[in-house]
ZAVOBA-148419 format. One record per atom (N, C-alpha, C): residue number from 0; x, y, z. Coordinates in Angstrom, 2 decimals, decimal comma. Layout:
N
   num         x         y         z
   NUM         X         Y         Z
...
***
This chain:
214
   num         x         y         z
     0    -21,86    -15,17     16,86
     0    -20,94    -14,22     17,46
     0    -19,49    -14,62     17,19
     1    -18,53    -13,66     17,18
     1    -17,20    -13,90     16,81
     1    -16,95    -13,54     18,79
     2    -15,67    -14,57     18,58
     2    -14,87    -14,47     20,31
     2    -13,16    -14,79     20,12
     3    -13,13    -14,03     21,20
     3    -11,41    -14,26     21,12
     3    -11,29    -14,88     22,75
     4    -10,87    -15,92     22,46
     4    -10,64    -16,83     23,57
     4     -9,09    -16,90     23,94
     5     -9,09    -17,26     25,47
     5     -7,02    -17,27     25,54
     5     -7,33    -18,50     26,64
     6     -6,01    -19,33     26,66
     6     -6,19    -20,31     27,94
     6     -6,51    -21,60     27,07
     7     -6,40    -21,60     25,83
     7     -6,87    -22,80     24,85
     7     -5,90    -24,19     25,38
     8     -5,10    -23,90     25,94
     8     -3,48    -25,04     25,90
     8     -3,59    -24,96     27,03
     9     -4,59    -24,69     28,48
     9     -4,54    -25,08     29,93
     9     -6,20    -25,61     29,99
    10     -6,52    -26,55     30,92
    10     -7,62    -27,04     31,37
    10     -9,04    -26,43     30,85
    11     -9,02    -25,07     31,78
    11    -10,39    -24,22     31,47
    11    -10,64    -23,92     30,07
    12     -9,36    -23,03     29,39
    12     -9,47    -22,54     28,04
    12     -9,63    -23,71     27,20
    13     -9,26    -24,92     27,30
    13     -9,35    -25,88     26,20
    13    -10,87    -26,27     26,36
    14    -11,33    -26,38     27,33
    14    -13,15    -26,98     27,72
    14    -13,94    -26,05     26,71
    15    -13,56    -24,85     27,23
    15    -14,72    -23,73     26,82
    15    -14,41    -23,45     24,98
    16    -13,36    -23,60     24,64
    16    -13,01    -23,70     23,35
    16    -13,72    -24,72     22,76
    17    -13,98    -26,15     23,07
    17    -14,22    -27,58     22,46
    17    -16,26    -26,61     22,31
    18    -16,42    -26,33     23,65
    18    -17,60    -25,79     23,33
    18    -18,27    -25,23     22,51
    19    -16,86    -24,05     22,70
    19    -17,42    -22,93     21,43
    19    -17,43    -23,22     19,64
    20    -16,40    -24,24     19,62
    20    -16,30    -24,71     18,26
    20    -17,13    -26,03     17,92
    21    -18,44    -26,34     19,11
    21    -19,34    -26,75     18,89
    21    -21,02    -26,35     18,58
    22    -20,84    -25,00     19,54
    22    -22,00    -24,05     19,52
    22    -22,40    -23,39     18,33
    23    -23,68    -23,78     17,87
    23    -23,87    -22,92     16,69
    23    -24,10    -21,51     16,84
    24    -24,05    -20,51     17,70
    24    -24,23    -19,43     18,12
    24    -22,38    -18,65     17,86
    25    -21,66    -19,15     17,94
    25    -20,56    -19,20     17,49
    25    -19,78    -19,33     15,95
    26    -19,75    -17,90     15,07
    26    -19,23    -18,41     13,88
    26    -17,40    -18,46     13,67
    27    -16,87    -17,94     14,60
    27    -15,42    -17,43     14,58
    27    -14,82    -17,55     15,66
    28    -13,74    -17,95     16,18
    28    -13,04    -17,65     17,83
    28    -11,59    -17,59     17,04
    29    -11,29    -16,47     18,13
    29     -9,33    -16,69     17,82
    29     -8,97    -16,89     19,24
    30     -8,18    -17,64     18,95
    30     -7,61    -18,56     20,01
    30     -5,98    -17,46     20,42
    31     -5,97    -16,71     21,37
    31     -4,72    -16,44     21,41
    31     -3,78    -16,92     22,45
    32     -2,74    -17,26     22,25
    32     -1,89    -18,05     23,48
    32     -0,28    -18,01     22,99
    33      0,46    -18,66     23,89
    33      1,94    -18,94     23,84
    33      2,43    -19,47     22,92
    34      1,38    -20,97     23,14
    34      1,34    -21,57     22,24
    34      0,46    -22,59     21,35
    35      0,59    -23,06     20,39
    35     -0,75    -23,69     19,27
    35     -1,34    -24,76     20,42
    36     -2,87    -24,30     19,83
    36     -3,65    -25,77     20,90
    36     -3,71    -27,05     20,04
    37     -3,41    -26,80     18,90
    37     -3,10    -28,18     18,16
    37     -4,23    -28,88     17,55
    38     -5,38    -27,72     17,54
    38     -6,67    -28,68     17,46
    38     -7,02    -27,34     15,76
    39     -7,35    -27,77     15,12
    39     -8,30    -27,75     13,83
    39     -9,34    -27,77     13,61
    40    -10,23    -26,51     13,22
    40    -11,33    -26,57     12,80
    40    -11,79    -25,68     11,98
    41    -12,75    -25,42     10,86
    41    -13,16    -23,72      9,92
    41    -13,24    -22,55     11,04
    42    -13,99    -22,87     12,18
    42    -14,05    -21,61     13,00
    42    -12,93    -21,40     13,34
    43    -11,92    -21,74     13,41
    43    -10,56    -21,26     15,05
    43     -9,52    -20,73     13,72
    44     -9,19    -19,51     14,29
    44     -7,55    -19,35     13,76
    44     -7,19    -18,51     15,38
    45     -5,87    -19,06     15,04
    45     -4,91    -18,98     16,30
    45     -4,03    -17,79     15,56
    46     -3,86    -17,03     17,23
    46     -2,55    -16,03     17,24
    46     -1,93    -16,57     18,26
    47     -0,25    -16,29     17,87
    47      0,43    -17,21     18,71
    47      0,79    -15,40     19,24
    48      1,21    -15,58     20,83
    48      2,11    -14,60     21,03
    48      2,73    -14,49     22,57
    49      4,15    -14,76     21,93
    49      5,17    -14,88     22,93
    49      4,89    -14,71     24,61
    50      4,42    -13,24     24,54
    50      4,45    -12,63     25,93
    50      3,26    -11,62     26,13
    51      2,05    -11,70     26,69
    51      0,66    -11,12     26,34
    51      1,35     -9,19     26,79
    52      1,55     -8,79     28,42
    52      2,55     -8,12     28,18
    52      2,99     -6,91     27,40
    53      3,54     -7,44     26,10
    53      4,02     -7,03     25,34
    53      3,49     -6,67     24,20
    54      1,80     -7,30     24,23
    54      0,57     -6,89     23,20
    54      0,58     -5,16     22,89
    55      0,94     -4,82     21,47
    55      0,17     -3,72     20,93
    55     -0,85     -3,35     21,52
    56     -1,51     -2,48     22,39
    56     -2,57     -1,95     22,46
    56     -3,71     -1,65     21,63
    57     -2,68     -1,43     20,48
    57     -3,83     -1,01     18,77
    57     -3,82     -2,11     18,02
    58     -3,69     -3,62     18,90
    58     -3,35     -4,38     17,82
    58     -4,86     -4,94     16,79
    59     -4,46     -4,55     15,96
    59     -5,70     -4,73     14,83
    59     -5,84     -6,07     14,68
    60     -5,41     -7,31     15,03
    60     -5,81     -8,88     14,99
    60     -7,08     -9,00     16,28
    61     -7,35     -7,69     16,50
    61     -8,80     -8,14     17,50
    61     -9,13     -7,37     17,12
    62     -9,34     -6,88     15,78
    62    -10,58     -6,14     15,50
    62    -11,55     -7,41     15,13
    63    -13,06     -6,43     15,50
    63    -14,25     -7,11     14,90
    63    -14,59     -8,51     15,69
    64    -14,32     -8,36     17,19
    64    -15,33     -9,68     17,78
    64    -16,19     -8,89     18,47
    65    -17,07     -9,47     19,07
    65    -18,05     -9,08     19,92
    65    -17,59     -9,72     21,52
    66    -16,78    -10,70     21,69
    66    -16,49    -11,02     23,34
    66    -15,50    -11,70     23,38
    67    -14,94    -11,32     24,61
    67    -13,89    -12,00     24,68
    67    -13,93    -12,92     26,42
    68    -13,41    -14,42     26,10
    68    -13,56    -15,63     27,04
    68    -11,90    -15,43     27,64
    69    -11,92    -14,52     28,77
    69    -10,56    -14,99     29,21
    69    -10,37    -15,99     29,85
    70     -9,89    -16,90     29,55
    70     -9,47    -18,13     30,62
    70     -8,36    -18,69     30,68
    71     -7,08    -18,03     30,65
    71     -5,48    -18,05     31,05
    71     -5,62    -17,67     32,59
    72     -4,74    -18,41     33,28
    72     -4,32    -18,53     34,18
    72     -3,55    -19,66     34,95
    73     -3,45    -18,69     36,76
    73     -2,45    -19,81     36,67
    73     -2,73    -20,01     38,08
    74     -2,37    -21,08     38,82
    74     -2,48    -21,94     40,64
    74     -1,43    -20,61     41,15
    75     -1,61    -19,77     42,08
    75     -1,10    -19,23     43,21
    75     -0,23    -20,10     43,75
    76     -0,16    -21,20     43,83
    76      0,43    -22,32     44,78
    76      2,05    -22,34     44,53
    77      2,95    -21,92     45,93
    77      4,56    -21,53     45,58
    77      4,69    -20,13     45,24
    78      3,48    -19,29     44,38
    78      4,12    -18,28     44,69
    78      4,07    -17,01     44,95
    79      4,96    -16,12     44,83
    79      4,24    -14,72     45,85
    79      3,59    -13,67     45,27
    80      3,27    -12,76     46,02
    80      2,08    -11,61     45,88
    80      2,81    -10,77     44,51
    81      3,74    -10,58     44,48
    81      3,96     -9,83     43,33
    81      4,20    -10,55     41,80
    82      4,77    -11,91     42,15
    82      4,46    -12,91     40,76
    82      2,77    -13,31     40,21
    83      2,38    -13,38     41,38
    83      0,96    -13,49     41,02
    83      0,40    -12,42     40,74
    84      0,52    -11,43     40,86
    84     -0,56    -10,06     40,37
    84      0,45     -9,84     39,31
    85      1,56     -9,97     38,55
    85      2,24     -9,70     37,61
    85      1,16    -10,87     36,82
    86      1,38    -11,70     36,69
    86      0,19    -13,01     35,69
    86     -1,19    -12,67     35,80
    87     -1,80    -12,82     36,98
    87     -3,24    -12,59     37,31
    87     -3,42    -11,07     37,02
    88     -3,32    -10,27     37,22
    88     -3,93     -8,60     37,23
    88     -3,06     -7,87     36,13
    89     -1,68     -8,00     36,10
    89     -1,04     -7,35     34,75
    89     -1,26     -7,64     33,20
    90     -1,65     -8,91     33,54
    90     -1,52     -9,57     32,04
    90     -2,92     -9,63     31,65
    91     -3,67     -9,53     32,27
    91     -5,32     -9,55     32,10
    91     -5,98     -8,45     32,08
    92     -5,41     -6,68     32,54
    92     -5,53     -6,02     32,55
    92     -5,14     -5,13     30,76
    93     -3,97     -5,71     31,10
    93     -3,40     -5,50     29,56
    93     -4,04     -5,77     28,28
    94     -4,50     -6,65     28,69
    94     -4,75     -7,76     27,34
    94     -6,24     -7,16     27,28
    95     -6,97     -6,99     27,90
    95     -8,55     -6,60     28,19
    95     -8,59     -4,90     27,46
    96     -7,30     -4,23     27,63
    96     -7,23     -2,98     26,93
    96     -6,90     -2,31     25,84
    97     -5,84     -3,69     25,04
    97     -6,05     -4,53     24,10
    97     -7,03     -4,68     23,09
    98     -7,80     -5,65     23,72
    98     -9,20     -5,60     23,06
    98     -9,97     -5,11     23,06
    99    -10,27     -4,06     23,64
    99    -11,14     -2,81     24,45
    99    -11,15     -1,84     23,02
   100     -9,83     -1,34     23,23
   100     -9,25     -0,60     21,75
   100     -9,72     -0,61     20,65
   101    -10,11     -2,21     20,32
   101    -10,38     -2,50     18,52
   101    -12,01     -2,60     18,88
   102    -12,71     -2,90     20,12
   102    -13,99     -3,48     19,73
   102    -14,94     -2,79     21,09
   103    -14,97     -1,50     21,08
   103    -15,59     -0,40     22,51
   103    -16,91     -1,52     22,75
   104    -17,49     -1,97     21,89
   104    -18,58     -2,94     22,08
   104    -18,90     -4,00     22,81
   105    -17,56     -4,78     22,95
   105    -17,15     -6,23     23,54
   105    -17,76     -6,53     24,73
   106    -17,56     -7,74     24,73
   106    -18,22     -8,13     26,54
   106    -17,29     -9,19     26,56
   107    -16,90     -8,99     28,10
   107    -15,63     -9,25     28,39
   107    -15,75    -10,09     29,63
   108    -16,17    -11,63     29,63
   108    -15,71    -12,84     30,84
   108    -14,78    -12,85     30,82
   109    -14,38    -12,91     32,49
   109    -13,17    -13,06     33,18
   109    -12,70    -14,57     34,05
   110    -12,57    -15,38     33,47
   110    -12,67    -16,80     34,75
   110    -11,99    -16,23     36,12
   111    -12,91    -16,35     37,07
   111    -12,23    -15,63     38,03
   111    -12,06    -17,36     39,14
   112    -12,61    -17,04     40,25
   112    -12,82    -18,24     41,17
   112    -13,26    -17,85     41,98
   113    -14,08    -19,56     42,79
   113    -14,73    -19,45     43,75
   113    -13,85    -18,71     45,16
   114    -14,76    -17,45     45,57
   114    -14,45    -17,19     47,25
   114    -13,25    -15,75     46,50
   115    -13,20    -15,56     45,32
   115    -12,89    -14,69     45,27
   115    -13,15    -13,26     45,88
   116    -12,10    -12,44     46,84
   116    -12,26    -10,94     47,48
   116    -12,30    -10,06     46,76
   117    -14,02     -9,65     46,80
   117    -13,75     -8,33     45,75
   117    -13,41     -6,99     46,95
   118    -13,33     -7,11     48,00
   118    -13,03     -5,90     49,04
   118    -11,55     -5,59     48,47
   119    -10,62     -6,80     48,27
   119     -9,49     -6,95     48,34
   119     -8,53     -6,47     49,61
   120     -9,01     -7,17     50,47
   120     -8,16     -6,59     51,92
   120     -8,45     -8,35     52,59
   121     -8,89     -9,27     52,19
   121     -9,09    -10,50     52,57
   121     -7,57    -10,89     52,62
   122     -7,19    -12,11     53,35
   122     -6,29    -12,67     53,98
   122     -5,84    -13,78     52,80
   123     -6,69    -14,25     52,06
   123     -5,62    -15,18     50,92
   123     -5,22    -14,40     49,55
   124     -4,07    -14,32     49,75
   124     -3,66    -13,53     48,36
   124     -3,94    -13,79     47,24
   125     -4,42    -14,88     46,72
   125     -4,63    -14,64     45,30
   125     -6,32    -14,47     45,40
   126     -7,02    -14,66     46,50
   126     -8,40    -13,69     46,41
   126     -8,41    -12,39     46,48
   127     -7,20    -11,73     47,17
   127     -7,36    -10,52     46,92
   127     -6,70     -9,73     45,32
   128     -6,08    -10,53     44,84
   128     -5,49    -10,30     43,33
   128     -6,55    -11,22     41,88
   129     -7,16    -11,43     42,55
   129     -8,78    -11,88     41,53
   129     -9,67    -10,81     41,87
   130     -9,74    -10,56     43,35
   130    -10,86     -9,46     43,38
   130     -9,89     -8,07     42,89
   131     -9,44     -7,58     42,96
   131     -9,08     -6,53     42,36
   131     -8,78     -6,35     40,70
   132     -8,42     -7,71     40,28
   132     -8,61     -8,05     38,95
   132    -10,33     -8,23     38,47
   133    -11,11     -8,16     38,98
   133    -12,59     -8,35     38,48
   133    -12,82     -6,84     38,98
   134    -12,30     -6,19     39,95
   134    -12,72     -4,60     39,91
   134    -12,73     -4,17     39,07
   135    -11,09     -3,51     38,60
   135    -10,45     -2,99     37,89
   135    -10,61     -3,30     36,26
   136    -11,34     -4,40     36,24
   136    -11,62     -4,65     34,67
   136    -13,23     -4,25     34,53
   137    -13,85     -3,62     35,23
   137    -15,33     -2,93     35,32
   137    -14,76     -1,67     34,88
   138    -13,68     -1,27     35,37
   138    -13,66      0,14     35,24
   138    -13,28      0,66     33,76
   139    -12,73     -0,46     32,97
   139    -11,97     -0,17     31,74
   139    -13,26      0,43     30,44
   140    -14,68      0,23     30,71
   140    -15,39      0,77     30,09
   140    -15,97     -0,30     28,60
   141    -16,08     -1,49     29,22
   141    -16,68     -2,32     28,16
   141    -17,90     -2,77     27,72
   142    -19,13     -2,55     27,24
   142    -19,94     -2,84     27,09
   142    -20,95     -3,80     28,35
   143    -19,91     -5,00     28,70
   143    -20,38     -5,52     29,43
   143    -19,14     -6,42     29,84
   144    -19,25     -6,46     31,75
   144    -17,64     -7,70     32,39
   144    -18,59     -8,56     33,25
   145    -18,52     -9,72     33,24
   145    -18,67    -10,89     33,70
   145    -17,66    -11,57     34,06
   146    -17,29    -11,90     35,52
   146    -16,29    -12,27     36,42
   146    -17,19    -14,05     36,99
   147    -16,93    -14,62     36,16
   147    -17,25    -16,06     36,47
   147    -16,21    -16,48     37,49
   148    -17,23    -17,29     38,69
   148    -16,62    -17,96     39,84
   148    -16,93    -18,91     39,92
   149    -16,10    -19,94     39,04
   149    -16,71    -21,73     38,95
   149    -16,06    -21,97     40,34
   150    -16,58    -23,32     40,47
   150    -15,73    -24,19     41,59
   150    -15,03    -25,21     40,83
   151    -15,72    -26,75     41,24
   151    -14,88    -27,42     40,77
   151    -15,41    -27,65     39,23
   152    -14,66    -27,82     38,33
   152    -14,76    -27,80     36,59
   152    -14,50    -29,19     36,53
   153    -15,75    -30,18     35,41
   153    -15,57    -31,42     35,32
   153    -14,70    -30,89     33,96
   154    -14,07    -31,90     33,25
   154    -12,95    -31,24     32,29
   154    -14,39    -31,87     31,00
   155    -14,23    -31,33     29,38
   155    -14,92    -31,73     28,55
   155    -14,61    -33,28     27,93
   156    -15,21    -34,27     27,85
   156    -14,57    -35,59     26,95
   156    -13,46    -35,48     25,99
   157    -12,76    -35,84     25,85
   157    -12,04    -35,66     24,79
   157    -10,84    -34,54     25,29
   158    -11,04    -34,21     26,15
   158     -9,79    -32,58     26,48
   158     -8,53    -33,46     26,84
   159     -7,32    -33,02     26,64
   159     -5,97    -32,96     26,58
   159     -4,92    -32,62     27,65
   160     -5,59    -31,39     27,93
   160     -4,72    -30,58     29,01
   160     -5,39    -30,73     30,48
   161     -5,20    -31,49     31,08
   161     -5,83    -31,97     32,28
   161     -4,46    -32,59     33,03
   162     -4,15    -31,86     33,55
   162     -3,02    -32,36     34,69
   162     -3,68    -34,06     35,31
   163     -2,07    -34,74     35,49
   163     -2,49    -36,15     35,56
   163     -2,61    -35,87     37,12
   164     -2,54    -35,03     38,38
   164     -2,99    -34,72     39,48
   164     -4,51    -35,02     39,77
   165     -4,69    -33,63     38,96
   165     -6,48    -34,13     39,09
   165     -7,25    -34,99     38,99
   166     -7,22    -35,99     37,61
   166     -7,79    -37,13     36,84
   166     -8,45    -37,66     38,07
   167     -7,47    -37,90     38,82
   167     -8,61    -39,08     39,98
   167     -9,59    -37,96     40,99
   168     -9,85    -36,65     41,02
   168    -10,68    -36,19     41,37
   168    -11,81    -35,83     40,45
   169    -11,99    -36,12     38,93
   169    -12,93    -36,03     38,05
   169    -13,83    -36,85     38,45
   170    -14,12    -37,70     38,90
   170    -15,37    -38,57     39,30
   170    -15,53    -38,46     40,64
   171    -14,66    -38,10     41,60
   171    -14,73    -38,38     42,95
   171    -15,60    -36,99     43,45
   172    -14,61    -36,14     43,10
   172    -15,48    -34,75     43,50
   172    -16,82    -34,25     43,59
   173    -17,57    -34,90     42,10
   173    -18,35    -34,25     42,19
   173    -20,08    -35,28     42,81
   174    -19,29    -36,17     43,31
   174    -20,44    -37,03     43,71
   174    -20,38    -36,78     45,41
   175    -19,44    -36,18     46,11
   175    -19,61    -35,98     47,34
   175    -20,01    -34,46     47,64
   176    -19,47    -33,43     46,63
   176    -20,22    -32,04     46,53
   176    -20,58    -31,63     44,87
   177    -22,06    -32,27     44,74
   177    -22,43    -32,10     43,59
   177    -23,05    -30,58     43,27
   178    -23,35    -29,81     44,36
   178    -23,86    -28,59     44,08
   178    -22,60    -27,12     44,22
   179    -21,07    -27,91     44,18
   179    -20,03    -27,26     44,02
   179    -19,24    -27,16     42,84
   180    -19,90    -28,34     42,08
   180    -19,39    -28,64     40,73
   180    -19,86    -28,20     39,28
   181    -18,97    -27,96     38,35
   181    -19,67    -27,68     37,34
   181    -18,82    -28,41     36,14
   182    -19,43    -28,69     35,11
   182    -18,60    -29,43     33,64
   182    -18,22    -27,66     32,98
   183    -17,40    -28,26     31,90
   183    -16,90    -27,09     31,74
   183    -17,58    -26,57     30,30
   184    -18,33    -27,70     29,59
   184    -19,05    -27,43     29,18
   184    -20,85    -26,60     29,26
   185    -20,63    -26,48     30,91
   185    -21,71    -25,69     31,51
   185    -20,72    -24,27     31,24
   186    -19,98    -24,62     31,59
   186    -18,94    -22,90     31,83
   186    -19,16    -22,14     29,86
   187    -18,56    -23,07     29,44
   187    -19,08    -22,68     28,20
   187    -19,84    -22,20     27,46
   188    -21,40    -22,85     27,88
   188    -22,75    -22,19     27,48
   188    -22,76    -20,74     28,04
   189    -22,80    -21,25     29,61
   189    -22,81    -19,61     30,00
   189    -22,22    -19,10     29,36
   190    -20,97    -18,61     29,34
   190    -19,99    -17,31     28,63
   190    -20,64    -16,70     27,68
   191    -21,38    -18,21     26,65
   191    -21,87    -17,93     25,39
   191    -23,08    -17,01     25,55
   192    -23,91    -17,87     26,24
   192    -25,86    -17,17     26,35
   192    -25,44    -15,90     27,06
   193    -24,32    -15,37     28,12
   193    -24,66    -14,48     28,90
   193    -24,14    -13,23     27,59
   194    -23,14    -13,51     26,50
   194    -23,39    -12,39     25,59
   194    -24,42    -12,44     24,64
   195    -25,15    -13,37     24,37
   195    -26,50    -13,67     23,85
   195    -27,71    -12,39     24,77
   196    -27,42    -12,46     25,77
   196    -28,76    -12,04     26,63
   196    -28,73    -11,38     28,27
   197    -27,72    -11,28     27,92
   197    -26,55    -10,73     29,37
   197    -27,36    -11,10     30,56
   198    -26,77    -10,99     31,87
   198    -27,39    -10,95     33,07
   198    -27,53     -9,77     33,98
   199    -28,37     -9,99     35,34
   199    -28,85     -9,44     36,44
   199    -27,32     -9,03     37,05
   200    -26,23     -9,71     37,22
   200    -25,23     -9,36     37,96
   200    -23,95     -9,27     37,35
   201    -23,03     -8,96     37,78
   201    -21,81     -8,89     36,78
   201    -21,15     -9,93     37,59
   202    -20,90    -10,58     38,63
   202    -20,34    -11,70     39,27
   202    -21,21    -12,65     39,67
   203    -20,53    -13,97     38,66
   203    -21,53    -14,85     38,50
   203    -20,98    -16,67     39,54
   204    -21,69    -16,74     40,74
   204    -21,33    -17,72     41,35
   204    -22,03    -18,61     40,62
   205    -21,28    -20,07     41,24
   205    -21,92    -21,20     40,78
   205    -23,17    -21,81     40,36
   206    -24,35    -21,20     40,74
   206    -25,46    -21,20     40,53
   206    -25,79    -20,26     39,45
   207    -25,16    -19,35     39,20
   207    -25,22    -18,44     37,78
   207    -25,45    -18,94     36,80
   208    -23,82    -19,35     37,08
   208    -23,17    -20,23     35,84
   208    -24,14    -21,32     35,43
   209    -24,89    -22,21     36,61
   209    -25,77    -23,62     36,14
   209    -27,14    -22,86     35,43
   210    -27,80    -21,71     35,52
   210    -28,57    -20,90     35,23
   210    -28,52    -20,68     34,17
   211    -27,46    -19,75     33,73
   211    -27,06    -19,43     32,60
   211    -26,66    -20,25     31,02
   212    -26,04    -21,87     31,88
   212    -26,06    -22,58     31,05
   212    -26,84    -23,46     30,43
   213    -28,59    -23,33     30,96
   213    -29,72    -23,72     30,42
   213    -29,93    -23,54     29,29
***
């Protein structure tokens, strides 16, 4: 399968990338982002682009994949309801219609998160701007949307972009809630097998995801 992946140069997107340019089920990914993930391989060519935003709708550099791995994003933390649904719901909305355009076929994961509100009337704001972002991208008419809700993500060996915050919760976390955790190389398989063979649900909790990544 060919994939267009985004989020390559933050935590999630770099895991699920190392994956995909390990998976033999995988012949192609374009990596699109701000900026270069710095990493080299025959499968990956990168589009760099400034401001997602500002994406062509008709842009013909996504013609011809079959799925697309969104995993750009960003921590709610500091700031408010309208900066965050400008990043979270504008830019993911955009970009999903985007690729919608060149490939009516596509199947389209969304990294969403755990405890995400799909009512969207819940009390923490960026659950209610994930759940309305995993609505609203059902409705755009894609083959198939998968709204993944990891918890905690062990990062892949070798990954880069791992805030020096976390590091000391990579071992700690997942030995006191091991059935909250996932490697991100589990996140990976899934994305992959669920356009291989799709699933029962379109929102996939943590136990999905460990399912899926068998």
């Amino acid at each position: 399968m060919k994939v267009i992946l985004t989020g390559a140069t933050g935590m999630v997107g770099e895991g699920v990338l190392m994956e995909c340019l390990e998976n033999p089920n995988v012949s192609e990914i374009l990596s699109v982002s701000r900026k270069p993930s710095e990493k080299k391989h025959a499968k990956l060519k990168e589009y760099l682009v400034p401001d997602f935003l500002k994406i062509n709708l008709n842009d013909e550099n996504f013609k011809g994949y079959d799925a697309c791995f969104f995993c750009a994003g960003i921590s709610s933390m500091g700031m408010n309801e309208e900066d965050y649904t400008k990043i979270t719901y504008d830019t993911t909305l955009h970009f999903a219609k985007a690729v919608l355009s060149q490939n009516p076929e596509l199947i389209f994961n969304f990294v969403s998160g755990s405890h995400t509100d799909s009512s969207e009337k819940g009390k923490m704001m960026w659950a209610r701007v994930k759940g309305k972002t995993e609505n609203d991208l059902q409705k755009l008419g894609f083959k198939g949307v998968y709204n993944f809700r990891p918890g905690f993500m062990k990062p892949v060996e070798g990954q880069k972009n791992v805030k020096t915050l976390f590091k000391p919760f990579i071992w700690f976390f997942p030995m006191i809630s091991p059935s909250k955790t996932l490697t991100l190389n589990q996140v990976g398989k899934a994305m992959i097998n669920v356009v291989k063979r799709g699933y029962s649900q379109s929102v996939l909790e943590i136990e999905d995801i460990k399912n899926l990544a068998k």
